[in-house]
C-alpha positions as CSV (number, residue, x, y, z in Angstrom):
1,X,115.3,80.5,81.9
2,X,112.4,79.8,79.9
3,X,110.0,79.4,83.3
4,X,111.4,83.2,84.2
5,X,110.2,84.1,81.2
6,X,107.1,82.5,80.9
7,X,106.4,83.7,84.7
8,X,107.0,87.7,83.7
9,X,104.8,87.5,80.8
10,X,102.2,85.9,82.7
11,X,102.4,88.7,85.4
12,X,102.7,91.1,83.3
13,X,99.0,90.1,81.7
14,X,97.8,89.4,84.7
15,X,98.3,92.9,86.2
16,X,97.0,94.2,82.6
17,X,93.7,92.6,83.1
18,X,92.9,92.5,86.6
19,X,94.0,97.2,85.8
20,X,90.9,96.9,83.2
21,X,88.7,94.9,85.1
22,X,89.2,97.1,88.4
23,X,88.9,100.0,86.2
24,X,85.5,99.1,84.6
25,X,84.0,97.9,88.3
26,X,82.6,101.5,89.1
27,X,79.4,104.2,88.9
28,X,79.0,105.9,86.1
29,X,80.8,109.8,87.2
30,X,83.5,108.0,88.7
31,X,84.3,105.7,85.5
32,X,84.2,108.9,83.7
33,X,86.4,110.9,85.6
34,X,89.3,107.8,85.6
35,X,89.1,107.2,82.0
36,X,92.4,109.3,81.6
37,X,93.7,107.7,84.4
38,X,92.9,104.0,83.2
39,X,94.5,105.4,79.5
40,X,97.2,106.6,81.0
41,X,98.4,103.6,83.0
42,X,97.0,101.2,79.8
43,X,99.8,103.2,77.8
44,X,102.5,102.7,80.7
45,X,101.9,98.7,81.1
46,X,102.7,98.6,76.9
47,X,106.2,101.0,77.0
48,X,106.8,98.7,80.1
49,X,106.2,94.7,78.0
50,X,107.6,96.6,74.8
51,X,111.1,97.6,76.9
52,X,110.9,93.9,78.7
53,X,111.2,91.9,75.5
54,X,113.8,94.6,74.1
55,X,115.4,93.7,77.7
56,X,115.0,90.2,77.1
57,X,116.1,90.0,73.9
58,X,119.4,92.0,74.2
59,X,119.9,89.6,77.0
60,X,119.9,86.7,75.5
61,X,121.8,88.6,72.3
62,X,124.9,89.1,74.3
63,X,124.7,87.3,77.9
64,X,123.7,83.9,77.0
């Protein structure tokens, strides 16, 4: 259970970094033009680990 875990969590800040490096690997108009894009998705990946350890935690509240 605790290798799960540990294995979403580092996924999850895997995916997290390897968005904002991608993201900061262009020229200059196009970096401008995705800065919403990379906000946007930067916003989704924290509702997503937020609802994961809410997930987690009920989990293990009431299932184990």
């Amino acid at each position: 259970m605790n290798l799960a875990i540990l294995l979403v969590i580092l996924i999850v800040v895997l995916a997290l970094i390897f968005t904002i490096v991608l993201a900061g690997k262009s020229d200059e108009t196009y970096r401008n033009d995705t800065k919403r894009n990379t906000t946007n998705l930067t916003l989704i990946y924290i509702v997503v680990i937020l609802l994961s350890f809410i997930a987690v935690g009920v989990y293990i509240r009431w299932f184990v």
